[in-house]
Structures are given as C-alpha cells and as structure tokens.
N, CA, C and O atoms as a MOPAC input file, in Angstrom:
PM7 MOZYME 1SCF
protein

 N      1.94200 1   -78.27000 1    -4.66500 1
 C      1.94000 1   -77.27400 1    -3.59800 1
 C      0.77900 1   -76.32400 1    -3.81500 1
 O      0.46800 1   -75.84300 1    -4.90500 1
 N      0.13300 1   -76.09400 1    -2.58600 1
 C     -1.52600 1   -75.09000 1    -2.96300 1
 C     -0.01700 1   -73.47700 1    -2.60400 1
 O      1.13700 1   -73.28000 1    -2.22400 1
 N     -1.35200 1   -72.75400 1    -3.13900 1
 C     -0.78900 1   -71.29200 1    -3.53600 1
 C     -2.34100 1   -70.69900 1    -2.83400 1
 O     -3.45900 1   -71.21300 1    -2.87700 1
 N     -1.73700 1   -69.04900 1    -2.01200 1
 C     -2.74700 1   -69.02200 1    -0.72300 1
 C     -3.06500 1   -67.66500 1    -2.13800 1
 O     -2.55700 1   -67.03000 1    -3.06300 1
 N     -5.00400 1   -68.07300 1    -0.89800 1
 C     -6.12700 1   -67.39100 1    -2.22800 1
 C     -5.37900 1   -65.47400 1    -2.15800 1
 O     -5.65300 1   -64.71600 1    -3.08800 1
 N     -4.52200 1   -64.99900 1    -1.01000 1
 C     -4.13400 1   -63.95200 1    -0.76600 1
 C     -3.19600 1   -63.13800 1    -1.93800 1
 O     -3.17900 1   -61.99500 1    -2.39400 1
 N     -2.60100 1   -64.11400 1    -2.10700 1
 C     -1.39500 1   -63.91800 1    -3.05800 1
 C     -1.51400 1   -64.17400 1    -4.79200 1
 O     -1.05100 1   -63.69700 1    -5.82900 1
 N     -2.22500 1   -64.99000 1    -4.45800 1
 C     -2.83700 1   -65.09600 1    -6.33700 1
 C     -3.91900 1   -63.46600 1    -6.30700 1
 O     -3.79500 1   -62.75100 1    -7.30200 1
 N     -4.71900 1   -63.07200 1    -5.39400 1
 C     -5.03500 1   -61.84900 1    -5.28500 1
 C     -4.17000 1   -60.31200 1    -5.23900 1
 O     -4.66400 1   -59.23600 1    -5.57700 1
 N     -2.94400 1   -60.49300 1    -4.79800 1
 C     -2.10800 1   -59.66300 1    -4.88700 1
 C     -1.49200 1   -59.83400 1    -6.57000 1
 O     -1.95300 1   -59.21300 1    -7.52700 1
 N     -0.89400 1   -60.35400 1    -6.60200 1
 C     -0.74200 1   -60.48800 1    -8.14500 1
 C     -1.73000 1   -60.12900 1    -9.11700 1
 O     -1.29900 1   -59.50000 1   -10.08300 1
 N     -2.83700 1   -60.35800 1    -9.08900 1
 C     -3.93900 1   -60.25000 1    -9.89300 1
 C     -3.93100 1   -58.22800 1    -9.58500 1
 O     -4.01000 1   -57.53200 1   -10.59700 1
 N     -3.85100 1   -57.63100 1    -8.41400 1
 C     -3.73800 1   -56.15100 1    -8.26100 1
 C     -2.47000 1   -55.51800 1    -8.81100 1
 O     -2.45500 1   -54.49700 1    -9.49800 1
 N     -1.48200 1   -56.17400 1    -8.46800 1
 C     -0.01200 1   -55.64100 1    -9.30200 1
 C     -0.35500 1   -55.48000 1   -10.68900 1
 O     -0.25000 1   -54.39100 1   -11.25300 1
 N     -0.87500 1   -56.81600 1   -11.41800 1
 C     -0.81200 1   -56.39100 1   -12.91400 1
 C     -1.69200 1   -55.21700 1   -12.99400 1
 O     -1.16600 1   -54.14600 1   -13.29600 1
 N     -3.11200 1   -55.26700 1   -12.74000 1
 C     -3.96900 1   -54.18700 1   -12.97300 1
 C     -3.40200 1   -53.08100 1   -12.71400 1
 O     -3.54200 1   -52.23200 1   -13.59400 1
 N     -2.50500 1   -52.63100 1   -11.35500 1
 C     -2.06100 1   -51.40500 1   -11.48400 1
 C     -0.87800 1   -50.69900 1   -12.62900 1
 O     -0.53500 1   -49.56300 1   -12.95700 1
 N     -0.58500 1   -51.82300 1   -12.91800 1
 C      0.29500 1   -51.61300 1   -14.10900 1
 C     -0.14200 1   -51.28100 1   -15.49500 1
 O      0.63300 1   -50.92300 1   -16.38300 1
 N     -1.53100 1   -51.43100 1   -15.63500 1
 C     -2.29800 1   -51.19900 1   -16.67800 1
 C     -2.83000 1   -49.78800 1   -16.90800 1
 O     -3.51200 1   -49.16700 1   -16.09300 1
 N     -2.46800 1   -49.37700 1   -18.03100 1
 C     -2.83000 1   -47.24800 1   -17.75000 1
 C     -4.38300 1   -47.02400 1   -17.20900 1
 O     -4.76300 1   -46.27000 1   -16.31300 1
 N     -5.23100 1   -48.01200 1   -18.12300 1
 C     -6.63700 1   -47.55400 1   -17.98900 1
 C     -7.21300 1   -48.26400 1   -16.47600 1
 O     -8.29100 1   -48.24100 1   -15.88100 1
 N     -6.54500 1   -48.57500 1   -16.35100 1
 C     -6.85200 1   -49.42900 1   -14.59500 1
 C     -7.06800 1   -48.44400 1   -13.58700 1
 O     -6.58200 1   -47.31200 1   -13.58400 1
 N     -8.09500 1   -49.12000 1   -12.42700 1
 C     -8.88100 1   -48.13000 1   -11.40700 1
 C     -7.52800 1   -47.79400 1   -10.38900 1
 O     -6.63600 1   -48.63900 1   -10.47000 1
 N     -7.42000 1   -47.28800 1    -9.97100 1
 C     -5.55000 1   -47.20100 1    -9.56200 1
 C     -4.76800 1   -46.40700 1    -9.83900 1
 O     -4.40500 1   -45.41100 1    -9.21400 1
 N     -4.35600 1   -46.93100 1   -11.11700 1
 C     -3.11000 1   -47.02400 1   -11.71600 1
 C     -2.24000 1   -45.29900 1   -11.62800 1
 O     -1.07900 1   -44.89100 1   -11.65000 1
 N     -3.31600 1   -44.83700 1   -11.54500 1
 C     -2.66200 1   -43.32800 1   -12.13300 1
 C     -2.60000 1   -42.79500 1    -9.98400 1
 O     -2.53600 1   -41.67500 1    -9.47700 1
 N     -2.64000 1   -43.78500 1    -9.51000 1
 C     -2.28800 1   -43.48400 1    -7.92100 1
 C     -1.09400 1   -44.16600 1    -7.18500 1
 O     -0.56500 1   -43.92600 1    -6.09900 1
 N     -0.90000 1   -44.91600 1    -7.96200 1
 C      0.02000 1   -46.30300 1    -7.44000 1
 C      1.59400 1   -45.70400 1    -7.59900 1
 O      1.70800 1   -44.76100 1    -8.38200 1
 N      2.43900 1   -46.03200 1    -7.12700 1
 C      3.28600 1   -45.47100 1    -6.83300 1
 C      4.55200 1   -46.91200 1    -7.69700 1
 O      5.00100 1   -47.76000 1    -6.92500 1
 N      4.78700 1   -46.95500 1    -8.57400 1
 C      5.10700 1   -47.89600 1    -9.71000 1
 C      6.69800 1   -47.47300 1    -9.13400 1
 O      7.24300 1   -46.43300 1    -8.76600 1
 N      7.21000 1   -49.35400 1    -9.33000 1
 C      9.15800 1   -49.55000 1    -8.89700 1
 C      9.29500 1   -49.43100 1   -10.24200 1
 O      8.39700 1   -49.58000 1   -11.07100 1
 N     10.76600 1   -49.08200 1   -10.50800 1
 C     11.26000 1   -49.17300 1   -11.51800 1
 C     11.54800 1   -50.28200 1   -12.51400 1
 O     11.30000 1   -51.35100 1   -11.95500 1
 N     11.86500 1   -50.42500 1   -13.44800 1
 C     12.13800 1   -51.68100 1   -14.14500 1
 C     13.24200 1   -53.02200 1   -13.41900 1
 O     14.42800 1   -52.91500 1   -13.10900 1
 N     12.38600 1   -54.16600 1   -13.31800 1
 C     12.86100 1   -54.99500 1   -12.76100 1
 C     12.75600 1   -54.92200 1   -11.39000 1
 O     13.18500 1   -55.90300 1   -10.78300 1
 N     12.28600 1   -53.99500 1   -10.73000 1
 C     11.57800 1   -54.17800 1    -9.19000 1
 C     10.11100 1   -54.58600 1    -8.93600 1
 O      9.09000 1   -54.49300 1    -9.61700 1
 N     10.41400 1   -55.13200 1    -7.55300 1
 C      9.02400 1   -55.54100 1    -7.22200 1
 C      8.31300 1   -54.46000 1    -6.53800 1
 O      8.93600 1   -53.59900 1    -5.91600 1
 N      6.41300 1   -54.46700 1    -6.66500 1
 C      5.59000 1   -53.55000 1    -6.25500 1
 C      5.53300 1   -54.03900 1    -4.98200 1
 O      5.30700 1   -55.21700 1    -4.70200 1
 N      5.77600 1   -52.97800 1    -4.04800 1
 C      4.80700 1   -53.21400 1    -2.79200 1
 C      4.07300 1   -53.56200 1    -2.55200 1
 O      3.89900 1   -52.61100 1    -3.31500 1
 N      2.89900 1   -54.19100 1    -2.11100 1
 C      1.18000 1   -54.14600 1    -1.58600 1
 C      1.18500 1   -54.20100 1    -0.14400 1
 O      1.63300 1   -55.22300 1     0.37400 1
 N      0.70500 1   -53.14600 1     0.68100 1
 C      0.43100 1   -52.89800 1     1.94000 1
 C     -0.96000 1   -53.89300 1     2.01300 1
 O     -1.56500 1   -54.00600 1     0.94700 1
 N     -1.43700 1   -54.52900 1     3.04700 1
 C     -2.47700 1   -54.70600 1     3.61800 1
 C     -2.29700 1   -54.70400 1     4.81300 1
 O     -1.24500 1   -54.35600 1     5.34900 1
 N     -3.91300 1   -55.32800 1     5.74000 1
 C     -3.97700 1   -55.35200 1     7.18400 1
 C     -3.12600 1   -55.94800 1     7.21000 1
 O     -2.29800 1   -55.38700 1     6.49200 1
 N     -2.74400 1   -56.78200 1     7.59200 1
 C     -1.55600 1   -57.67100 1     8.01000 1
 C      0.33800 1   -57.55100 1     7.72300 1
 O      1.14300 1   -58.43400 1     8.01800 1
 N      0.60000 1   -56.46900 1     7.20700 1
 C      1.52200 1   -56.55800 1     6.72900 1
 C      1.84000 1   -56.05500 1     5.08900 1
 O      1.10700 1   -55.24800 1     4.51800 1
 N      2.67900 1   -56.48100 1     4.64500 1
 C      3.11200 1   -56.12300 1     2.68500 1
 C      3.40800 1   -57.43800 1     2.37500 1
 O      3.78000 1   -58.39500 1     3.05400 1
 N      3.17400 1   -57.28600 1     1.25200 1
 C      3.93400 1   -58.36700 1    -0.09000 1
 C      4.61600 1   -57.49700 1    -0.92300 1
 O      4.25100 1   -56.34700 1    -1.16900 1
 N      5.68600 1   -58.08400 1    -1.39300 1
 C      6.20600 1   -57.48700 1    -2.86200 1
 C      6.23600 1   -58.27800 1    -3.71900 1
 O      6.91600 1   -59.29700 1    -3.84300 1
 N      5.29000 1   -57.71100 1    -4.51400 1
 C      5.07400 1   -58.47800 1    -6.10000 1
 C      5.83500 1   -58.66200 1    -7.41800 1
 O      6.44700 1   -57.59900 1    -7.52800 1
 N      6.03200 1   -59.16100 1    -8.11300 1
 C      6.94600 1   -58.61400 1    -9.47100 1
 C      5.77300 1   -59.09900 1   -10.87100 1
 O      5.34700 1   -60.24200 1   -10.70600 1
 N      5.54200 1   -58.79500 1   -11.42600 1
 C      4.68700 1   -58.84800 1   -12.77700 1
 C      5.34700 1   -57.74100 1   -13.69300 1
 O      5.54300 1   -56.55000 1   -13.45400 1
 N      5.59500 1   -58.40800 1   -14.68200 1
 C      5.88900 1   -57.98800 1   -16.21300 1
 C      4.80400 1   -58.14000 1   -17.74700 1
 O      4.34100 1   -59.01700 1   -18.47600 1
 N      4.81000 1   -56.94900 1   -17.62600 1
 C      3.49400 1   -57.58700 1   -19.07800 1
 C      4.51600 1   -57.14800 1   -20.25300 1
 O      5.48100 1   -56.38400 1   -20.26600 1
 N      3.71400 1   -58.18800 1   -21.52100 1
 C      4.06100 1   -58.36600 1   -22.52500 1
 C      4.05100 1   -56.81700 1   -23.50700 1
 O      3.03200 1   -56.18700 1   -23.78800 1
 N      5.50500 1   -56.43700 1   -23.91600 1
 C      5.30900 1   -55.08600 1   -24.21100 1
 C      4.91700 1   -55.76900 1   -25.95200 1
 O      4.39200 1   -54.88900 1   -26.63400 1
 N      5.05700 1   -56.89200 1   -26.58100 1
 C      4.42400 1   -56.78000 1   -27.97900 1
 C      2.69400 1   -56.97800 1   -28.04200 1
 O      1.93900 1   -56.84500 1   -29.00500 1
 N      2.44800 1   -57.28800 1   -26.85400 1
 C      0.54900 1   -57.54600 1   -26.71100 1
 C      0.19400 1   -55.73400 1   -27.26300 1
 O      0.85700 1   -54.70000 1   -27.18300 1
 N     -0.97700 1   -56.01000 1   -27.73900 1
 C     -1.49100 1   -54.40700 1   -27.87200 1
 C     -2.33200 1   -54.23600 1   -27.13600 1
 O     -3.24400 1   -55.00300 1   -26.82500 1
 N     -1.97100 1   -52.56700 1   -26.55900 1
 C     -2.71900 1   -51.77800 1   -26.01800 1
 C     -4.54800 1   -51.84800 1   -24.77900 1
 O     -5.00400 1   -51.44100 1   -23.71100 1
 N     -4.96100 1   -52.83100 1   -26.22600 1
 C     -6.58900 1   -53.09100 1   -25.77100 1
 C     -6.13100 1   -54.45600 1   -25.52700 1
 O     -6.34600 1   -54.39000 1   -24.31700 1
 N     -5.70500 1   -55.56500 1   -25.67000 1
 C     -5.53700 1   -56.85600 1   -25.06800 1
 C     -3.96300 1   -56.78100 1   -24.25100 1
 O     -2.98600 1   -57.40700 1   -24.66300 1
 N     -3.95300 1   -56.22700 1   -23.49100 1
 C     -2.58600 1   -56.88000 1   -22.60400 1
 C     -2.46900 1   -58.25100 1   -22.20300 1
 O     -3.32700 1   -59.09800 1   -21.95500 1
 N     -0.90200 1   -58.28800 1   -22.19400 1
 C     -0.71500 1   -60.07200 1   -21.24700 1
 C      0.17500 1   -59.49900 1   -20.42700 1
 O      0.63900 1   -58.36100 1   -20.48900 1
 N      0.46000 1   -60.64800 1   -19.38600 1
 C      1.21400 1   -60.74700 1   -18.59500 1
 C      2.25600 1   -61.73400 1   -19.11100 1
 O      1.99300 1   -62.86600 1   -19.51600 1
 N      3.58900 1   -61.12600 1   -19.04500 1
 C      4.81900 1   -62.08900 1   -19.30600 1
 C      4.85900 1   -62.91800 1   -18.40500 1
 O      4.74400 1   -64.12300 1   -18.62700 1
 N      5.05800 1   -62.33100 1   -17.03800 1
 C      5.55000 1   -62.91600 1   -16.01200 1
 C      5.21800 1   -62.37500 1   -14.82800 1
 O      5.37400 1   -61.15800 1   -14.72200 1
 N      4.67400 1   -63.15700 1   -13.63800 1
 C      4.12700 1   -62.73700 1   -12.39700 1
 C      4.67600 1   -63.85800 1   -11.12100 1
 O      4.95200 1   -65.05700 1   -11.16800 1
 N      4.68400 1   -62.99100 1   -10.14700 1
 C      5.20600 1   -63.72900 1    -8.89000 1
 C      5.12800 1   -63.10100 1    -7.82200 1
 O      4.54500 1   -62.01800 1    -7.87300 1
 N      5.66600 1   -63.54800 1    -6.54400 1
 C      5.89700 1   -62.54700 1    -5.57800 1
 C      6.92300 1   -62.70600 1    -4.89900 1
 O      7.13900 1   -63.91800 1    -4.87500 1
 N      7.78200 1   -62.09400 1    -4.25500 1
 C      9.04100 1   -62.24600 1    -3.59900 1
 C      8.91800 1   -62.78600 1    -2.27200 1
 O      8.16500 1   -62.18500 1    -1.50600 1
 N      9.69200 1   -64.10400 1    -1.74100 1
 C      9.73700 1   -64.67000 1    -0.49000 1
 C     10.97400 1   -64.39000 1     0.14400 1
 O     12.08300 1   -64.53000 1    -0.37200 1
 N     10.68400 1   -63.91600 1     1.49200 1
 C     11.81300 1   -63.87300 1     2.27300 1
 C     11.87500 1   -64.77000 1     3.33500 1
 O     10.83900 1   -65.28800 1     3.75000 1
 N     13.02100 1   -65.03300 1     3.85500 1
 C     13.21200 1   -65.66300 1     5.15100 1
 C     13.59100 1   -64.57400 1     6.44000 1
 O     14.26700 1   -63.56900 1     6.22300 1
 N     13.14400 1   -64.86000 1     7.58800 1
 C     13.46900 1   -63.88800 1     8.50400 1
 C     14.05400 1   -64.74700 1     9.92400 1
 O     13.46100 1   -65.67200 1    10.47900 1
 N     15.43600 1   -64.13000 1    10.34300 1
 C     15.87700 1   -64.67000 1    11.44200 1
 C     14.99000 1   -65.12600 1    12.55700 1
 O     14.54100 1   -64.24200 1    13.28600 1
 N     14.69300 1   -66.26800 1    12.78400 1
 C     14.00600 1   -66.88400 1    14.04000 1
 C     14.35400 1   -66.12300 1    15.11200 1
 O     13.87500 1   -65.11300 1    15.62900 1
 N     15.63200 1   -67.07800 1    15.41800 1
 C     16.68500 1   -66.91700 1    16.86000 1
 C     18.11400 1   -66.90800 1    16.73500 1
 O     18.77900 1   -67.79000 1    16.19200 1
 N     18.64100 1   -65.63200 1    17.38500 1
 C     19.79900 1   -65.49900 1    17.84400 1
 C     20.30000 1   -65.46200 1    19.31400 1
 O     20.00400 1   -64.59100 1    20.13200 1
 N     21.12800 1   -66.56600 1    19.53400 1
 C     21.87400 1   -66.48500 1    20.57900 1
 C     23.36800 1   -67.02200 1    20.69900 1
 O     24.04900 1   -66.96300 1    19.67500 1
 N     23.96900 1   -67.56900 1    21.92100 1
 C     25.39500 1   -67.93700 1    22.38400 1
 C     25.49900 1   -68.96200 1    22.88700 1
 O     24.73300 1   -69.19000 1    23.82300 1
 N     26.33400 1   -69.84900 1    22.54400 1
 C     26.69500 1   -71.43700 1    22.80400 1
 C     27.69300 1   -71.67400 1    23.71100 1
 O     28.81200 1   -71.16600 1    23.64100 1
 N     27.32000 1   -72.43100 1    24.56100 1
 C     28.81000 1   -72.17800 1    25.92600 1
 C     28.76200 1   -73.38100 1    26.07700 1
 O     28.14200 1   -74.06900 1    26.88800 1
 N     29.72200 1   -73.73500 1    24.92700 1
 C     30.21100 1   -75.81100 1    24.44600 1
 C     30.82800 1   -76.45000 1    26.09200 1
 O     31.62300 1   -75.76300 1    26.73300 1
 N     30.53400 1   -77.27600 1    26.41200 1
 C     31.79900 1   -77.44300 1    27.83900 1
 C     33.11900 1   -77.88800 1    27.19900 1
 O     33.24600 1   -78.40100 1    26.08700 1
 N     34.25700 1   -77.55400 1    28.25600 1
 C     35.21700 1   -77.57700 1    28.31600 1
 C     35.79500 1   -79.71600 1    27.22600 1
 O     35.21300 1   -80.74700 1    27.56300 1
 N     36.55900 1   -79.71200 1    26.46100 1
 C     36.86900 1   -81.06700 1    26.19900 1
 C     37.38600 1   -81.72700 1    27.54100 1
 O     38.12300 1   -81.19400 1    28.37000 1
 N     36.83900 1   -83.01600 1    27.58000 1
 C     37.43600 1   -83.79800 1    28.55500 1
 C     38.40900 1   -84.34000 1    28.38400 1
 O     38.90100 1   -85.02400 1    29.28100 1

C-alpha cells in the first residue's frame, strides 16, 4: 500500500514539534499523553500521534512510534419504505 507524500510530511512535523530545540515547538500547542496532535492545513486537519523514545538522549532523539489517526465519516443517511409482503 503507497502512503501519501502529505502525511509522511505531517508526521515528520509532529515529531519535530515535540522536540524542545525545534523551530515551533515552544508555539505548538502539545495533547496530552497518549493524544494525538492536530495539524491544520489548507485543506483541512490531520491528527497525528508520535511518541519519542524517552531513554534516547537529549542530543540524539528517536521516535518510538508514529502514525496518524483515520476516520470514517457517514456518507448517507436516509429511509427505506420495504413494500408491503405479498
């Protein structure tokens, strides 16, 4: 399955904002533990989730774990008017 160049880009901004010395970071408006970050763009938001490695040090961070949250959204709602059984 391809993975869109948008979203490997959003992820790649979640971690950085999560990073103290990062261009950002000290603006970003950080979820709490175990929530996902927002990212507004033109088009809409993503919510991201990335976890970095709290035993990495300081000057080399990792990332534990990165992703982004998928939702499904109701198409269509309507009413079924079955006919009568014959």
């Amino acid at each position: 399955a391809s993975t869109s160049p948008r979203l490997l880009c959003a992820v790649s901004v979640a971690t950085a904002l999560l990073l103290p010395c990062a261009v950002g970071s000290e603006l970003a408006q950080l979820p709490g533990p175990g929530e996902p970050l927002r990212l507004e763009h033109s088009t809409g938001s993503v919510d991201v989730s990335v976890e970095l490695d709290p035993d990495a040090s300081p000057d080399r961070p990792r990332t534990r774990t990165a992703g982004w949250v998928r939702t499904a959204r109701k198409l269509f709602e309507g009413t079924v008017f079955p006919r009568p059984a014959a």
